[in-house]
N, C-alpha and C positions, 0 to 999 in steps of 0.2 A: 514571469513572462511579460505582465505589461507593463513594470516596472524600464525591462528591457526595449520595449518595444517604444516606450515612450523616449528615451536615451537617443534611439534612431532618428526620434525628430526632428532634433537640432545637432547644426552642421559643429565643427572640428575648431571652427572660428569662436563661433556662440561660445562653447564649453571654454577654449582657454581666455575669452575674455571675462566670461562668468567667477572663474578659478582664478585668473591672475586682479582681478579688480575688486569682487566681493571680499577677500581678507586684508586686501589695504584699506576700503574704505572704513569696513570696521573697527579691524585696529588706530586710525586716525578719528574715528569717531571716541572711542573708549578712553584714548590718550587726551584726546582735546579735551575732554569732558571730565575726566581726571583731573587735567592742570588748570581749568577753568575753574571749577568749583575747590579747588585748593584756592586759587589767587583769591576768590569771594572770598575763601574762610580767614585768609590772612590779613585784605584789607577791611574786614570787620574786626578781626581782633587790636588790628592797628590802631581803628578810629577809638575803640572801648580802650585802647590805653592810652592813646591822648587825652579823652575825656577825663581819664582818671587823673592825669599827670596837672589837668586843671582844677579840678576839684575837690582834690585832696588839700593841694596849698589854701582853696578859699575856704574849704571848711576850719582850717587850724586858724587862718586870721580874720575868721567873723567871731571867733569862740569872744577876742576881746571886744568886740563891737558891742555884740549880744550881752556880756557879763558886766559890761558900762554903760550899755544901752545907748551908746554912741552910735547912731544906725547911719548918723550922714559919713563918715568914715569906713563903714563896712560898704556903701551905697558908691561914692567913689571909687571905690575897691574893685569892687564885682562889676562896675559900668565900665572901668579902666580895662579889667582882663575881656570883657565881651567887644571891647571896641577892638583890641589888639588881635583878639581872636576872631573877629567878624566872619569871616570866610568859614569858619568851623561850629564857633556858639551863637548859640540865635537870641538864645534868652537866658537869665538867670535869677531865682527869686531865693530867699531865704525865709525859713516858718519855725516858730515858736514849736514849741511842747507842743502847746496845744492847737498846731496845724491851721497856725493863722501866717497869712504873709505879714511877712516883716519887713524887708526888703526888697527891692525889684531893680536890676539893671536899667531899664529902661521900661516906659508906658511899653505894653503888650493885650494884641487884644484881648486876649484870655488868659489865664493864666490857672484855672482852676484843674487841666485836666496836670497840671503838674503837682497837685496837689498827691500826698501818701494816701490810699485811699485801706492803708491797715494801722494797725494801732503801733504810734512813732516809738513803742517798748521794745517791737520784733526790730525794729531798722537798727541792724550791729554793724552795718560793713556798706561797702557805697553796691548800690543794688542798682537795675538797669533792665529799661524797659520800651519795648517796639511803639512805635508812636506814629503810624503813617509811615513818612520817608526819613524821620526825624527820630531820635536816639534821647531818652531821658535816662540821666544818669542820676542818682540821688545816694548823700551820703550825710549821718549824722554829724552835728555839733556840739561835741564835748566840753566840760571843763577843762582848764588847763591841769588838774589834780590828775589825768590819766595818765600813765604810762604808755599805754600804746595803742597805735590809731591801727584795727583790725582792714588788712586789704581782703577783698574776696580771692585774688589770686594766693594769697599766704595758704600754704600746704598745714600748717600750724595755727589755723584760725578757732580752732577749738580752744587749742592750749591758750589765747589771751585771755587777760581778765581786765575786765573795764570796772576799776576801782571809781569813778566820777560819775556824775548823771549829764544827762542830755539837757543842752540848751534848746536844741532842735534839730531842724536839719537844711541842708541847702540842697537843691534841684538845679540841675545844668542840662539846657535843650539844646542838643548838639544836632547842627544839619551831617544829612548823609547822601547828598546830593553830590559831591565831590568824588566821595566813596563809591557810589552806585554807578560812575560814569568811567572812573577807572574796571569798577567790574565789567559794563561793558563794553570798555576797549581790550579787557584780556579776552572776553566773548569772541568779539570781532577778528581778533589777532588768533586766536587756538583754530576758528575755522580759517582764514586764510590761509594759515599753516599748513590744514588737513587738506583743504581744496591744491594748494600746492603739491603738495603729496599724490593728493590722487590723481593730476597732471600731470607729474612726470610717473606714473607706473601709467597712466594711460601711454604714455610715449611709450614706455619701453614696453608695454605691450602688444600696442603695433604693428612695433618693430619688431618682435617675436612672431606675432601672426604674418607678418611680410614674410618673414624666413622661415617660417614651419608649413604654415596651412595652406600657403598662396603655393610651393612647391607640392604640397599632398594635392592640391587640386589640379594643378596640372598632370599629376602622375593621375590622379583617378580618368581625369580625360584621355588620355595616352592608353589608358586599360582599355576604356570604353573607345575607343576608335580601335585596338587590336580585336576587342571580340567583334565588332563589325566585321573584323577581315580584311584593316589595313593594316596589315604587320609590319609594313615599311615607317610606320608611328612610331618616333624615339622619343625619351625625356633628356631634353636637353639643360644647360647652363649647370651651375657650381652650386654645389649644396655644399650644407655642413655634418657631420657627424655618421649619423645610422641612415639621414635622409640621402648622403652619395651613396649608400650602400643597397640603400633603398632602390635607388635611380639604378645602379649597374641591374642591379636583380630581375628590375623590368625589363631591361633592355635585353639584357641574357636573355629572358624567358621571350620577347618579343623576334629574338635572331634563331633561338631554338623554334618557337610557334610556325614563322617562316619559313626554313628549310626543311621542315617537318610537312609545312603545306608543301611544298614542290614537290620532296619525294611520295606525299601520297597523291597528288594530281598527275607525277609522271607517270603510279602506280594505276590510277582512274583512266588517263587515255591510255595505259598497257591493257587495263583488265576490260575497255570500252574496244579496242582494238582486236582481242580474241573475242567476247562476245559476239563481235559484229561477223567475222569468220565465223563460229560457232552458231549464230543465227543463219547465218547462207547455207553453212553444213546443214542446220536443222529444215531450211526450208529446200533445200535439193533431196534430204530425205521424205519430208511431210510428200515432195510431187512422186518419190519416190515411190513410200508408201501408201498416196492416190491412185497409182496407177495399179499395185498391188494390191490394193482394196479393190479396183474396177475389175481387176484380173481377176479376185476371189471372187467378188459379187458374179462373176459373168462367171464360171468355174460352176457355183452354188447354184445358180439358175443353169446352167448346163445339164449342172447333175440332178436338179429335179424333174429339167425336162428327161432325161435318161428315164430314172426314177417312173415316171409316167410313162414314157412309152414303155419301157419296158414291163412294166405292171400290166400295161393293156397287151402288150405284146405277148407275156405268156399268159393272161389270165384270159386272154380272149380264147384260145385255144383247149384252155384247163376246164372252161367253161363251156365249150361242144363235149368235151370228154367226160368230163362227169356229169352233167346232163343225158347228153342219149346214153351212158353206161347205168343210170339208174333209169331212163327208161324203157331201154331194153332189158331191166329187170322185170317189168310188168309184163314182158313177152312170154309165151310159153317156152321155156329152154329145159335142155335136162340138168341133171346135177355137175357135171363137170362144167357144160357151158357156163354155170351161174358161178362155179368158182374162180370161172377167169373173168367172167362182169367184175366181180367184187374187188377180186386183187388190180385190176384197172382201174376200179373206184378207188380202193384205199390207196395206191401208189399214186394217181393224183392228187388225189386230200392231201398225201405226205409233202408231195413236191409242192402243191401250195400253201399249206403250211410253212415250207422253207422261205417261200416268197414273202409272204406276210413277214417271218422274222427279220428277214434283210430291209424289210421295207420299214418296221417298224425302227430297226436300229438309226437306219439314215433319218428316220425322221430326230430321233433322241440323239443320234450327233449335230442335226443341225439345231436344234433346238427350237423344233415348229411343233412337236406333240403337243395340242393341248388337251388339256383334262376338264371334262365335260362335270359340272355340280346339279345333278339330277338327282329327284326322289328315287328308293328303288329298297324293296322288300332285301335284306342283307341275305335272312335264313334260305328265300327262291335263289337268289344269287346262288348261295356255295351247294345246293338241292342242284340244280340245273348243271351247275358245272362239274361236281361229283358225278352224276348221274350219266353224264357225257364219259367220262373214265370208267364207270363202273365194267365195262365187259372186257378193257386191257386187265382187270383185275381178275377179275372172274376164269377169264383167260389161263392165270398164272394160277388159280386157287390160292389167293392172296386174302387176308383179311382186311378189308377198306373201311375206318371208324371216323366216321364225324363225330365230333364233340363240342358241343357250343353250349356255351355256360348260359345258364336260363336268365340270367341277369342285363343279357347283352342286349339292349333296346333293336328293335327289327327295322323302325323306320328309320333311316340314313338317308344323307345327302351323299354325292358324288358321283364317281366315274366307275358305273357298274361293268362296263366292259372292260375295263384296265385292272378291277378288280377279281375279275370272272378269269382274265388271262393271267394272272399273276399266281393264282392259284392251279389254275391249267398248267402252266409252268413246270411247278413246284410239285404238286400231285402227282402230274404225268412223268415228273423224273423219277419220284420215286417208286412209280408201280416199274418204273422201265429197266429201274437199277436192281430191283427186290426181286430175287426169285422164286421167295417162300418165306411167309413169315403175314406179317401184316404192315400197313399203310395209315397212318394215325394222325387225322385231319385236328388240332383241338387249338379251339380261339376263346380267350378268357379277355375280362374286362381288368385294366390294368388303371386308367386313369378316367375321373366325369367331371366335365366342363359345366353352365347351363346349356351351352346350347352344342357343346362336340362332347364326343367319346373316343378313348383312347384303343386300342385294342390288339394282346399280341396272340399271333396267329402263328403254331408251333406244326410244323409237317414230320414225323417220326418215320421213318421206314427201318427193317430188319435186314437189309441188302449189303451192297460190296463193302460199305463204306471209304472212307479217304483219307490219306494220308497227309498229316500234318504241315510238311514237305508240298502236299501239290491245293493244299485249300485254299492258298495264295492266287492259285491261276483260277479258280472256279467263276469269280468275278470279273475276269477280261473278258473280251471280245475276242470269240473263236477260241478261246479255252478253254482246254477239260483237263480232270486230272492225270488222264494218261492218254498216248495217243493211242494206245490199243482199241479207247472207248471207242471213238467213234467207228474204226473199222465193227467191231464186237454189237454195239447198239444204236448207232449211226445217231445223226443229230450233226448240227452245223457250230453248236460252243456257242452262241447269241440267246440262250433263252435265260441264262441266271441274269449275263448283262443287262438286258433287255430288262426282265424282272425287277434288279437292284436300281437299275436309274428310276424306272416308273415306281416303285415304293419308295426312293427318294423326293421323287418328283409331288410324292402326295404328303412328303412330310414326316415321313417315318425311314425306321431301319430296317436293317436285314444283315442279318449274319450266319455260320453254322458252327455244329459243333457234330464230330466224327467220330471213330474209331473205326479202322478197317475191320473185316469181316462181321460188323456187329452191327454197322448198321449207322444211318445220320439223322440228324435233326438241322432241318432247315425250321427258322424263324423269322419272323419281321413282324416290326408295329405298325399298324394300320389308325390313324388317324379319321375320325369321318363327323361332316356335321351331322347334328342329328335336323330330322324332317319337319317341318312345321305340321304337314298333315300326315292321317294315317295311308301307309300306304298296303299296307298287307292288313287282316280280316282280324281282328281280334280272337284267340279259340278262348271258347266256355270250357276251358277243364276243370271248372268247377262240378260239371257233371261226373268226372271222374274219382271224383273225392271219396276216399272209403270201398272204391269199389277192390276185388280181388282179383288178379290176374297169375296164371301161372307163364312162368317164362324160363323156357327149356333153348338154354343157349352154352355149350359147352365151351367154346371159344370167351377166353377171359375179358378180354379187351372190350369186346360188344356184349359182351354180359352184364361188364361193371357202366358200361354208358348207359344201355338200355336202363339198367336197373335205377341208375343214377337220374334218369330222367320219369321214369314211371315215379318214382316216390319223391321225385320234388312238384309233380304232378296230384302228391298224397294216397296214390293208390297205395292197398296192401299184396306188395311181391312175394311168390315162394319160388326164390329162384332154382333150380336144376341143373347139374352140370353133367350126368352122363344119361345112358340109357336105363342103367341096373339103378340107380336113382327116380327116374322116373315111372320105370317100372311099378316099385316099392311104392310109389303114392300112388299109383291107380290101385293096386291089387287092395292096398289097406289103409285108404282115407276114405270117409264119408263126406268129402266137401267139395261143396260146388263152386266153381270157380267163376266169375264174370265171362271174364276175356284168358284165352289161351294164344301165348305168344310163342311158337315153335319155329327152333332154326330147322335147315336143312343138313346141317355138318354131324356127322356119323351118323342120324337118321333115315338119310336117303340112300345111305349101303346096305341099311337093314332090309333081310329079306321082309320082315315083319313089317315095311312102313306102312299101310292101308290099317294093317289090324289096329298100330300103333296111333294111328292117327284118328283112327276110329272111334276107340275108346277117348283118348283125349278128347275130342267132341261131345262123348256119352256126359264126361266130368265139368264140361264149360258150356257157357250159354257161346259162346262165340270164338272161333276158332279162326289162326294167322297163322299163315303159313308165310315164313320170310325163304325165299329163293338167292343163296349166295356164290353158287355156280352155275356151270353151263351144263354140268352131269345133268344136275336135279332140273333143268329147265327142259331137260329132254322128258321128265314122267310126269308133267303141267299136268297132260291129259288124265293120267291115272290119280293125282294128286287133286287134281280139283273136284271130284266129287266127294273126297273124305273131309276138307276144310271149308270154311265160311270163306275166305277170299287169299290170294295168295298176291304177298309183294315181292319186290325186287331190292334188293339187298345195294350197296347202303339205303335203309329207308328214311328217311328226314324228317322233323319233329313235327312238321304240319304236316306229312300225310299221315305219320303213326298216332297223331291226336285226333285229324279229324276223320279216321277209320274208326277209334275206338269211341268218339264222340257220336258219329254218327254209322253204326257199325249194319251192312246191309250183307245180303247173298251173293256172289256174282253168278251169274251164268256159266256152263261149263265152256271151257273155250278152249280151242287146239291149236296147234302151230300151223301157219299156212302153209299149203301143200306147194310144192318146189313148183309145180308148172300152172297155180291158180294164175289166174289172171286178173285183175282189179279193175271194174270199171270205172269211168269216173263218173261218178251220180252226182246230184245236187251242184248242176252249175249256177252260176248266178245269172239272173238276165242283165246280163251287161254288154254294154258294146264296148270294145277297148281296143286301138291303135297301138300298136307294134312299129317299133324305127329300129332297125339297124342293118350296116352296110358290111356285116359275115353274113354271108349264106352260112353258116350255121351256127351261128350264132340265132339269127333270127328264124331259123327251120325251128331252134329248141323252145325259143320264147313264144314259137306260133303254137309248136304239138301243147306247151304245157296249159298257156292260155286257153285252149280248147276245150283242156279238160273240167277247167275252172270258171270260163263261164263261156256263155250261147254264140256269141259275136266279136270276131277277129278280123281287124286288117291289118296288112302290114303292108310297110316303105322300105324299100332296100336303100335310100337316101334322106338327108335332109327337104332337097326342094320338092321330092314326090309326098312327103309327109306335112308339106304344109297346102299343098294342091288338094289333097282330099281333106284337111280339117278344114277349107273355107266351103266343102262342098256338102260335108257330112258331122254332124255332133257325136260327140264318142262322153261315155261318162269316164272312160281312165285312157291317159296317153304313156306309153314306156318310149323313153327318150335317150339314145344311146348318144353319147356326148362326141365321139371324136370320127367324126366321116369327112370324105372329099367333100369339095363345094361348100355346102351349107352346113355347120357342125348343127350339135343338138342346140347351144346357147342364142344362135342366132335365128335357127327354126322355131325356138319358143319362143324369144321379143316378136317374130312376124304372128304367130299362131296369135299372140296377148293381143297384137293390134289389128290385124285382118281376119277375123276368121268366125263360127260359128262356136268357136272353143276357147274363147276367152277365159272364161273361169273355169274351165276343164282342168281338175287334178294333174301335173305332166311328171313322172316320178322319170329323174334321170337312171339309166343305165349303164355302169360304167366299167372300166376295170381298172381307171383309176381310183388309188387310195390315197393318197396323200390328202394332208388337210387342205393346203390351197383350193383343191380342186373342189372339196364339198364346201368351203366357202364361196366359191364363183358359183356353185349352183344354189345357194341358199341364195344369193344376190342375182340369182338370173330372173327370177319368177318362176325356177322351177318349186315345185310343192314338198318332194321326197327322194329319198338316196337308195338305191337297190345297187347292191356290190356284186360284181361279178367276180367266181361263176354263180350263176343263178339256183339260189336253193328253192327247191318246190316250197317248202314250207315259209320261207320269208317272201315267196310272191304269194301268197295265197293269205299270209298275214295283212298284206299292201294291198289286197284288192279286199278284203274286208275290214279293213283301217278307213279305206275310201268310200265303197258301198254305201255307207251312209251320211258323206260328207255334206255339210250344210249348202246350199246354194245362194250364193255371195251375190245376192242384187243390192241390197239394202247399207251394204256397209263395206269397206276397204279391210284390206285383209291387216292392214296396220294395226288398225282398231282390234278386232277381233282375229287369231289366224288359228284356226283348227289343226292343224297340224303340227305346229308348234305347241298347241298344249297338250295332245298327245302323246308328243314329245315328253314334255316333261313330268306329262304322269306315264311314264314307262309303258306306252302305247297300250294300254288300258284306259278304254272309252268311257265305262262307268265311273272311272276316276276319275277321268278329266270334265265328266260334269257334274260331279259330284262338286269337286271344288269350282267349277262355274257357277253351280246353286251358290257356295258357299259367298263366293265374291260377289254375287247377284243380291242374298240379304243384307249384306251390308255394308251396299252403298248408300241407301238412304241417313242411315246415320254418318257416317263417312262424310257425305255431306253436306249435312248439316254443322259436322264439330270444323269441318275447313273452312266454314261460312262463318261461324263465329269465331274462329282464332282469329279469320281476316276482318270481320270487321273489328274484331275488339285491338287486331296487331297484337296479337299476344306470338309472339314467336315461338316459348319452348311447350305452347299446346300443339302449333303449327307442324315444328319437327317431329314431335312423337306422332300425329295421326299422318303424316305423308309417309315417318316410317313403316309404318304400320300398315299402311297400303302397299309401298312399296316390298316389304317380305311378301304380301298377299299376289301383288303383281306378277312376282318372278316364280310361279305356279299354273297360273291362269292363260297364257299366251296370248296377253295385250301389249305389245312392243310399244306404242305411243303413249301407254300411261305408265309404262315403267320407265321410260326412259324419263318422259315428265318429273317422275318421283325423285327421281336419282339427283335432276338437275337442280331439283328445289332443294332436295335433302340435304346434298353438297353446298352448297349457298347459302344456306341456315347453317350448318355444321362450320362452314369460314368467317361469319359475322356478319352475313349479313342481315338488312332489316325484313320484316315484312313487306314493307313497302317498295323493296327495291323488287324482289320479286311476285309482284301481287298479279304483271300480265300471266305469268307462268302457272300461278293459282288460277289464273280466270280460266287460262287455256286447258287445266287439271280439270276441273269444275266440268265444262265442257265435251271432253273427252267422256267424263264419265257418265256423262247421261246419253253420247251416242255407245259406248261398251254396257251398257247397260240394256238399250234397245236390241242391239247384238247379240249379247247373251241370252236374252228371251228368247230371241227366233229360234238360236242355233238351240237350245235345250227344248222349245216345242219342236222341234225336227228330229233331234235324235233319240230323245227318250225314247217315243214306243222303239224306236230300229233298235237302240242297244236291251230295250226289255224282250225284242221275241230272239233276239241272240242268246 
């Protein structure tokens, strides 16, 4: 890879100047340097054969000089050859045996370094030695008796034999100055050669780069000016070889690249030309579907206002009717009178009831239901609303069984009225569908979160059941399985719907499962968070532990639940299923029993029941009498002197435990006589203001208020109801929301700013239901919501909800609002100051840890105590320090610093030392009121 990458450095030129230059120079270096050092070796072998061709002849013609000792004739001799030889021999001396000079060509200044410097025995052949720049050649001087003069080139210098001895030998200095100048003229002349050489591959290299690389460089610019996007770019003039092949190929691709641009640019203003239509299309639809949106919007607000008036429309009416129909129950009447009050009560209730359904649907199609996240006792819930069914069952002589697994935690968050109806629902269809048999309420714990519980909640009845074919339509709107039903057991087909979306709506499922004449099972999962505080009383069944109870319950269903909950209770059961059984244990046990749990099913036909019941008393310290019909409630009177206390059938696990926990006598007590008449005693001393513009409507809210406390006025309008609050203080105002002139919402802003009734409680009365409408009165400064038609019992809840409402001088209802946390401890006032104590201890530490997370800027001590508040906040009914919480909590939770949110801390900090003062007052106020409650 970097091999390669290094390759790309260098251009096209480099490389073939690189390649075509570097192996000529070489090969002309290699060559020249070859023939160079050849020609040295030759003109040294030349000069060593000259020298020989000289020295050979003087050594044979000094032999007679030396042998006659004639030296001035060998002296001439060897002076003659050096004169003639001048340009080559420089010197020449001849020496004895014994390596003396003997002769000399001529005066020299030295002559010694030509002396043999080894013993003249070894010197066989002319021998030759480097001397500076000068060449000494030296060859012996034999007798004339030898045969043969040994050359050193002779290949056969071994095979002679030198028969003669040595006269001496002669030394010849031969210059190499001649020699050394021809070697470097071949020097000179090998690189000239090679320098020539590598000037003409320079040319024709070039010339090569002019015709290869200078035409690649143009194509590469011709590529680079087409991917710019000028295609009209050609490679023009004559190539040679692959390079015109080259050149078409570009061109080709540069004529193809081109009309390829035009047909996708005709393509781009074609598909830019229907987009542009296609946006017109889309923007003629968007004003299309603006106006269709304004049309719906206006449509949806039509029909809420429909919706509302006609809520108020029939419920204003519903609510004269079943008001004075239950208080002309309190009149003296006779027995027929009373059963046409009654059937005028219940067929109102039915017909509003319808209403609520239609109401509730519209609100789940438009999708404005919201689902309320309030604490609230789970087990009171399905106690109250079973309890509500119980006489449709009783009615039928139906068996009605709750069953709720002891495991199922009691404190929940959520929507106890959507919970309450859902079961209303579901329950009430199946006591309406069953003609006989029994109704089998059982909720088991299926899934645990830390802080939700999962929970499926199974309805069983023994009724018509449904067919496979019509379980499809049970879930729409306005469908039932047959149309027969509703003529047969009337009902409008909205209550499963209705049920299915709001058990959707909390999270959970709903489904059934049937078989005709045997009987259904409606189910669905129930989601709920669990409560941070308690909201229902803890029961000591520890006191029940080991105790004995006998339980006489023939009916299997409520025998195996009863039984089922006594011994997870750890009592010891002997349970009982008929009469001749029960019998058998009194006539022949000796045991006494704690507690005696007696149904009333085939007991109360016996003629025997007093004796029967009697003796059971003799065998138990404590006797129960459970009532699960309307027979047996007819002989209360003759029954209740034989038992310790008598319930009402289904009975529910907190009253069956805190009867046996805390087990007393009742009083004998009988059914009220048809024509008593009930005073109304213990009114409150209250003064309380009445608004509405029905005469009868307001005739009802005057009789009932009368009854309930000392002092009544009333307004047939808005502006006469704010005429006398600037004249007179009232401790409670009822405020009917929709009248001519001055409605309730604009009578209450004048009452808040003009009037002697400024913080006067104002509870709207309305007979609208929708949620708009109880949000515009949560936002009006009214206090509280009372629905028409008016129930005696939810007004007489609202006026001692109010009775001891704190009086607001000291503090803004932001800060602290009573009624909101009433709210949300499930209009249970001892709750809601219980958790006001609760919030009230610990604020001082509270902060103090938000004083130091801020000074120290410690952020995630910061988030956990605001959370921690903030869960505590959404209990207590401080809307300005919850909201506080929320906003810092959220801002921490997205990143940011302490610092950036530190006024929002100062402004928390603050807050809580005025909800703090707040708390005080209100809990020294209402303590003693709710202790002598």
């Amino acid at each position: 890879m970097n091999s390669a990458d290094n390759m790309t450095k260098y251009s096209l030129r480099a490389w073939v100047l690189v390649l075509a230059l570097a192996p000529t120079i070489l090969v002309g270096i290699l060559l020249g340097s070859y023939f160079t050092i050849n020609r040295f070796y030759e003109l040294e072998q030349s000069l060593i054969e000259r020298g020989s061709n000289i020295i050979e002849p003087l050594a044979i013609a000094a032999e007679i000089g030396l042998e006659t000792k004639n030296f001035e004739t060998t002296k001439r001799l060897i002076t003659s050859v050096q004169l003639n030889k001048s340009n080559l021999v420089q010197f020449i001396a001849i020496f004895d045996t014994n390596n003396r000079v003997v002769v000399t060509s001529h005066h020299y200044k030295s002559h010694e370094f030509m002396r043999y410097n080894q013993p003249i025995d070894s010197l066989n052949g002319i021998e030759i030695e480097q001397f500076g720049d000068s060449l000494i050649l030296r060859s012996p001087i034999l007798s004339s008796q030898r045969e043969l003069i040994v050359s050193p080139f002779d290949n056969n210098a071994n095979a002679a034999q030198v028969n003669s001895g040595k006269l001496g030998y002669i030394a010849v200095l031969l210059n190499k100055e001649n020699a050394l100048l021809e070697q470097h003229r071949a020097a000179v002349a090998a690189f000239i050669m090679v320098l020539i050489g590598v000037q003409l591959n320079l040319l024709f290299t070039f010339r090569l780069v002019k015709n290869v690389t200078q035409p690649i460089t143009d194509m590469v610019r011709v590529v680079a000016k087409i991917r710019e996007g000028k295609l009209d770019t050609r490679v023009d003039g004559n190539l040679i070889g692959e390079l015109d092949l080259l050149k078409r190929g570009i061109n080709a691709m540069a004529s193809s690249l081109s009309d390829y641009h035009e047909e996708m640019q005709q393509n781009i203003d074609q598909a830019t030309s229907d987009l542009r239509e296609t946006l017109e299309q889309i923007e003629i639809q968007n004003v299309e579907l603006d106006l269709a949106k304004k049309r719906a919007l206006e449509a949806s607000r039509i029909k809420s206002e429909f919706l509302a008036n006609m809520s108020h429309e029939l419920r204003t009416p519903l609510n004269g009717v079943i008001g004075f129909a239950k208080q002309l129950l309190k009149t003296p009447l006779h027995t027929s009178q009373q059963d046409y009050i009654k059937t005028i009560e219940k067929s109102a209730s039915n017909l509003l009831n319808i209403i609520n359904d239609i109401l509730d649907f519209s609100k789940l199609e438009a999708g404005k239901m919201v689902l309320e996240n309030m604490p609230f006792a789970l087990r009171e819930v399905v106690d109250d609303t079973v309890s509500m069914l119980a006489n449709s069952a009783k009615e039928k002589e139906l068996e009605l069984v709750v069953d709720i697994e002891p495991a199922i935690n009691d404190n929940v968050s959520g929507d106890a009225l959507r919970v309450g109806q859902v079961l209303t629902n579901l329950v009430g269809n199946a006591i309406k569908f069953t003609d006989e048999g029994s109704v089998h309420l059982k909720m088991r714990l299926t899934g645990t979160e830390p802080d939700k519980i999962i929970i499926r909640c199974e309805v069983t009845d023994t009724g018509i059941g449904i067919d496979k074919h019509h379980q499809h339509q049970l879930f729409q709107a306005f469908g039932q399985a047959d149309s027969s039903i509703s003529r047969r057991f009337g009902g409008t087909g909205l209550g499963l719907i209705i049920t299915k979306r709001v058990i959707n709506q909390m999270g959970g499922q709903i489904g059934c499962n049937s078989t005709p004449d045997k009987g259904s099972t409606f189910w669905f999962t129930l989601p709920l968070k669990l409560s941070q505080y308690p909201i229902s009383q803890p029961l000591d069944t520890g006191k029940l532990k080991q105790k004995s109870v006998l339980l006489f319950e023939p009916r299997k269903l409520s025998r195996h639940v009863h039984q089922g909950l006594l011994q997870h209770w750890q009592m010891l059961v002997t349970p009982i299923t008929t009469l001749q059984q029960l019998d058998e244990l009194m006539n022949n046990t000796k045991q006494r029993f704690d507690y005696a749990i007696i149904s009333c099913n085939e007991l109360a036909k016996s003629p025997l029941l007093l004796d029967t019941l009697t003796r059971i008393r003799h065998i138990s310290d404590y006797s129960l009498y459970v009532c699960n019909s309307n027979n047996s409630a007819t002989n209360i009177d003759v029954i209740q002197s034989a038992v310790d206390k008598i319930v009402h059938a289904p009975i529910g696990e907190r009253e069956l435990a805190n009867t046996l926990i805390h087990p007393y006598r009742a009083p004998p007590e009988s059914q009220p006589k048809p024509l008593q008449v009930v005073p109304a005693l213990n009114r409150e001393p209250l003064s309380v203001l009445a608004v509405d513009d029905n005469p009868a409507n307001l005739k009802l809210i005057d009789t009932l208020l009368r009854e309930l406390v000392t002092h009544v006025a009333v307004a047939n309008n808005g502006k006469a109801a704010v005429e006398i609050a600037k004249s007179r203080h009232f401790d409670l105002i009822f405020m009917d929301i929709q009248m001519p002139g001055i409605d309730g919402f604009s009578a209450t802003k004048q009452i808040r700013e003009h009037s002697l009734n400024r913080n006067t409680p104002i509870i709207a009365v309305t007979a609208h239901a929708i949620a708009e409408e109880r949000e515009r009165i949560n936002q009006s400064g009214m206090n509280g919501y009372l629905p028409k038609p008016i129930d005696e019992a939810a007004l007489k809840e609202v006026i001692n909800s109010w009775k001891v409402r704190p009086k607001f001088t000291h503090f803004e209802q932001q800060t602290l609002n009573w009624e909101l946390c009433l709210t949300q401890a499930n209009q249970k006032a001892n709750l809601a100051l219980e958790m006001l104590q609760m919030l009230l201890d610990s604020l001082p530490e509270t902060r103090n840890q938000l004083t130091l997370a801020l000074d120290t800027l410690n952020a995630k001590a910061m988030l956990a105590h605001v959370h921690k508040l903030h869960g505590a906040s959404c209990y207590c009914g401080v809307p300005t320090t919850q909201r506080l919480c929320k906003e810092i909590e959220s801002s921490l939770k997205n990143g940011a610093s302490v610092e950036e949110v530190e006024p929002e801390i100062l402004e928390l900090l603050d807050e809580l030392s005025k909800v703090e003062s707040a708390t005080n007052q209100v809990i020294s106020q209402l303590s003693m009121d709710v202790i002598d409650e």
